[in-house]
N, C-alpha and C positions, 0 to 999 in steps of 0.2 A: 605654351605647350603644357598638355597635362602630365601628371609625374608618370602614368604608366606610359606614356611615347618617349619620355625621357630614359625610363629605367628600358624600353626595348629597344632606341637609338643605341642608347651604352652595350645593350647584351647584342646586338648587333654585328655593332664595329668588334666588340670584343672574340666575336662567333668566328668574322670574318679573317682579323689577323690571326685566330688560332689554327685555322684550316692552311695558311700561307705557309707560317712556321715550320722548322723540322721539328720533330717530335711530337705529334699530334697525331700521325696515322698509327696504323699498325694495325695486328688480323683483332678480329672479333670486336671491332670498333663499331656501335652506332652512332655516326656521325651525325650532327644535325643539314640537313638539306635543305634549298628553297622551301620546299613544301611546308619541312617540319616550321621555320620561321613566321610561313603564311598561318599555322596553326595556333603560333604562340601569337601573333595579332587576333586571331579573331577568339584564342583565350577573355579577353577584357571585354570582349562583345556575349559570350554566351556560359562564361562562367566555367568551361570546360577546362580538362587539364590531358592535351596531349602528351604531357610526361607520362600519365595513368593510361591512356591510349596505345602509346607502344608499350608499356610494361604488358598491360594486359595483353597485347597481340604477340606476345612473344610467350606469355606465361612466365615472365621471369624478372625480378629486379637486380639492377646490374650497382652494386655500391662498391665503391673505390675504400678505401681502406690504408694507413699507413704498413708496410710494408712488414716491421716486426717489432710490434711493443708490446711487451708483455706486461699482460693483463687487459690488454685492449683491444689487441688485434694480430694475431699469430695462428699459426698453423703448429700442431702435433705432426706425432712421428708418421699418423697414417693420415697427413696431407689435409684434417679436416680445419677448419676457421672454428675458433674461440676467441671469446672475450668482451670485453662490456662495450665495444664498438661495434666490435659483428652483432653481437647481440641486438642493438639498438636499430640494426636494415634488418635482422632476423623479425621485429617485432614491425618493423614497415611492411617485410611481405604479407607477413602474417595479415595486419590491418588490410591490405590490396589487394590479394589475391587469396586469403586463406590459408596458405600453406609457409607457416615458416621456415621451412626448406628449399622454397622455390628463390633463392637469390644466389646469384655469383659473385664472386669476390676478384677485384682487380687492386693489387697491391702498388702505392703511388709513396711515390718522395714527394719532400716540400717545394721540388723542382716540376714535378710533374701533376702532379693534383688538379688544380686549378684548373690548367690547360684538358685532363682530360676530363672535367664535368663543363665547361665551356661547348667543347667540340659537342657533347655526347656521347663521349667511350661510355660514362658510367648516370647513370640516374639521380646519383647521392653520393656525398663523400660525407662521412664519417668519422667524427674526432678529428685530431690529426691539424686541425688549424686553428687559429686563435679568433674570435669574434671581433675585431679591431674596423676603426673607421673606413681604413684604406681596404681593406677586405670586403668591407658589404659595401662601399662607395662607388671600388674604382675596377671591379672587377668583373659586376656583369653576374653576380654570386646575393644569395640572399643566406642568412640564417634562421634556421628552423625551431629556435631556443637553444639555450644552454642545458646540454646532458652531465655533464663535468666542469667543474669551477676546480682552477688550477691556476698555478703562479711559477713564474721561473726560480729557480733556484743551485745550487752548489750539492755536488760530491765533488769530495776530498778525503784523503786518508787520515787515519784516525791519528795517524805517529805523528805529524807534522804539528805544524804551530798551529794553525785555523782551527777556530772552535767556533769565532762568528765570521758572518761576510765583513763588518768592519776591519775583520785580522787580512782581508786579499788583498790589500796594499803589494801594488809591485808584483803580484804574482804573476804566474803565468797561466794564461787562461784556457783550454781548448772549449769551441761555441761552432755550430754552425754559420759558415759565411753568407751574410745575403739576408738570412733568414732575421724574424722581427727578434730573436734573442742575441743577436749581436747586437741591431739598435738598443735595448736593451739594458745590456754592459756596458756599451760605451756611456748612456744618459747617465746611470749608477756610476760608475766612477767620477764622468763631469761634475756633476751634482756635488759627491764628494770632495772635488781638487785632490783629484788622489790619481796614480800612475798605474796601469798594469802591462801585461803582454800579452795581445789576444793570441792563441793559437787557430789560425783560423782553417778549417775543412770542412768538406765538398756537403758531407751527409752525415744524419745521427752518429751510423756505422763506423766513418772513419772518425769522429770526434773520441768514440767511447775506443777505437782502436790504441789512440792515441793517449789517453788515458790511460789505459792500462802499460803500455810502452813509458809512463810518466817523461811522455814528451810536456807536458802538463800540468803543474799543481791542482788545478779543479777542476772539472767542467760544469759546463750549467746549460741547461734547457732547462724544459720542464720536469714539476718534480714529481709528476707521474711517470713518465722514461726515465729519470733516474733514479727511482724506485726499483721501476724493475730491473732494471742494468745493477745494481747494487743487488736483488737477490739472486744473483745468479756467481755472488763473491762471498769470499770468509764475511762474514757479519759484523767481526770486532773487525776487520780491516778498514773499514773503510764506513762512512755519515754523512748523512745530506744536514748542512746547515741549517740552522732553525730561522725562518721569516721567508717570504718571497722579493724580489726586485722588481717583479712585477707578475700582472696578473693576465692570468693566459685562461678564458673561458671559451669551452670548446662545445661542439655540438655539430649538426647534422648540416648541412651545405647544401644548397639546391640551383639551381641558377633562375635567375631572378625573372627572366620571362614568362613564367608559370607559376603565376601565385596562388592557383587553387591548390598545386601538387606544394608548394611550401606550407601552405594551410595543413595537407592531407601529415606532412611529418612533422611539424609542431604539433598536432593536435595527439598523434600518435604517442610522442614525448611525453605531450600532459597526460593522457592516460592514463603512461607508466605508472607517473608520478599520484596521478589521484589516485590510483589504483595502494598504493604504501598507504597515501593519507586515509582511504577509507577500508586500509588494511583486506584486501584482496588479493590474496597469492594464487600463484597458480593452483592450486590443491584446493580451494574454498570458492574458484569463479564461477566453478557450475553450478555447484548447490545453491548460491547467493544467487545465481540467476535464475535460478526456478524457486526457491521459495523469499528474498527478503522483503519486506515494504518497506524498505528506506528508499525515500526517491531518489537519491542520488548515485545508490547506488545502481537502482534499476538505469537511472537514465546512463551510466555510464556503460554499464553492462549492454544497453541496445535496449531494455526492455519497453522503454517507455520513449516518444521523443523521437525527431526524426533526424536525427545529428545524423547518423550513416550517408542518408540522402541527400544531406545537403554539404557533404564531402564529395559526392558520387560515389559513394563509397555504400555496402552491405550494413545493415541494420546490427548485426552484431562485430562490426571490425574492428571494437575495443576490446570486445571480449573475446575474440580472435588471438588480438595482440598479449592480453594477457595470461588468457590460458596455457598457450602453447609456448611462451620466452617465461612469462613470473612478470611481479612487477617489478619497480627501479630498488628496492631493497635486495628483492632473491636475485637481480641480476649484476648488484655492486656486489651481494657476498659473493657471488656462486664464480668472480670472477677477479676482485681485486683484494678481497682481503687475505690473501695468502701474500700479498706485495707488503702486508704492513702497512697499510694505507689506511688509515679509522679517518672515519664518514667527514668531520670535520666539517668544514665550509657546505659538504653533500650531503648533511645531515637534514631532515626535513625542518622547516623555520621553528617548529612548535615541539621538536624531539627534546627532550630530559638535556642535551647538551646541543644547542640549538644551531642550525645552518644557517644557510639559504635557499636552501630546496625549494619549491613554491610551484603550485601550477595553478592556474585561472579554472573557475569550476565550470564545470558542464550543466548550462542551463540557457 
């Protein structure tokens, strides 16, 4: 059996027990159908991407989202979506339909995510999960690159003894139950030969409740959430520990039966990204594409080259995506650096204080 009848046997069975399941339905759902299944087989035969089929027949990209992380993916007072999550489906519609406006936003716990890009509630999930074996294995889920490079880690108060995670001996921990940061904890402590006390709850929300209640000495997700859970506190109160326990690299989510529409948001991704590296912001994408003779950046602009096409996608749908969102620079300022979060591990490979950032060039 070939890998693509392997990987649509697995998104399958996985379609099928989601549909069984409670918590799968509910209003404004597009479910996946026979039909839609029949389409994602004859995806591997004609190179098409039925995920881009119903976007387009609807006008609209449906991206799942965590629910409230600041900096990532939250709503203001007047109900609109911000942050460097929404951002990232803001710059997929844009690439697919032209309009980075044209997308809805469905808010998912680490309970629900999964199951609603499975079913079809949503097109994309966004942030929100970690790239791990058991994730693109065993789930029927592919990823579309890493947009954020992140590592689990500690808040804790400043009064207290912890200054490193070596000092959480015996502490008490509050983590998400279930979730890959309690596996996590417990390997870090093992490792160790050291004791603590998980505090264990349901979601983000009740973890950081509990926390603040100092039902708690630390908590620990990731330390992008607890970044922003910490701006939203006195400053001198309270410090995220310096180092990670592990490493949590996040990015866009698609389900794995449509590998042309994973292409179409990897590729979009890179864009961002060569878009910083060949220094094109939003403010300098049209000039650059009506006058530059760099061919690289013609080709990424649409100018030259028939990459659009052979997405299914419009001859300018990079320079779509960066016109109208910025590239992965103006959309990490314009969204996390009021978190206190400096570029770090996000910083481009070749920047003055060097990352991982990296995207495959367009040619």
């Amino acid at each position: 059996m070939g890998q693509s009848s392997r990987k649509l046997g697995r998104t399958t069975a996985a379609l099928t027990a989601c549909l069984i399941l409670a918590g799968c339905g509910g209003s404004d759902q597009d479910v996946t159908s026979p039909s839609d299944l029949a389409a994602a087989q004859q995806t591997a035969k004609t190179g098409a991407s039925p995920t881009l089929t119903r976007v387009r027949s609807r006008r609209r990209l449906k991206c799942g989202v965590s629910e409230d992380k600041p900096g990532f993916s939250q709503r203001n007072l007047a109900g609109q979506w911000r942050g460097f999550d929404v951002d990232m489906c803001r710059a997929l519609a844009a690439a697919t339909l032209g309009d980075a406006r044209a997308v809805s936003f469905t808010p998912l716990t680490s309970r629900t995510r999964f199951a609603a890009l499975q079913s079809g509630a949503v097109d994309v999930v966004s942030g929100g999960a970690a790239w791990t074996f058991s994730h693109d294995e065993a789930l029927g889920l592919s990823f579309a690159g890493i947009s954020y490079y992140d590592g689990q880690g500690f808040l804790v108060r400043s009064r207290d003894r912890f200054h490193t995670i070596a000092d959480l001996a015996d502490a008490r921990i509050c983590v998400v139950g279930g979730a890959s940061s309690q596996q996590a904890l417990a390997d870090l402590f093992k490792a160790r030969g050291q004791a603590y006390q998980p505090v264990l709850k349901d979601t983000l929300a009740q973890a950081a409740q509990a926390y603040r209640r100092a039902e708690c000495d630390a908590l620990s997700d990731d330390v992008s959430w607890l970044a922003g859970l910490r701006n939203g506190m006195p400053a001198r109160d309270h410090q995220i520990l310096p180092g990670f326990i592990a490493d949590e690299p996040l990015g866009m989510m698609v389900r794995e039966d449509d590998e042309r529409w994973a292409d179409i948001a990897r590729w979009t991704l890179n864009a961002l990204v060569l878009a910083e590296q060949l220094d094109i912001g939003a403010g300098q994408a049209e000039a650059l594409r009506r006058e530059t003779a760099n061919p690289a950046i013609r080709r990424l602009l649409g100018v030259d080259g028939e990459f659009g096409q052979r997405l299914g996608l419009s001859a300018d749908w990079s320079y779509r995506a960066i016109r109208q969102v910025g590239d992965y620079a103006e959309i990490y300022q314009r969204n996390l650096s009021g978190l206190g979060l400096a570029r770090g591990r996000n910083a481009l490979w070749d920047a003055p204080q060097p990352g991982q950032l990296y995207a495959p060039p367009m040619r």
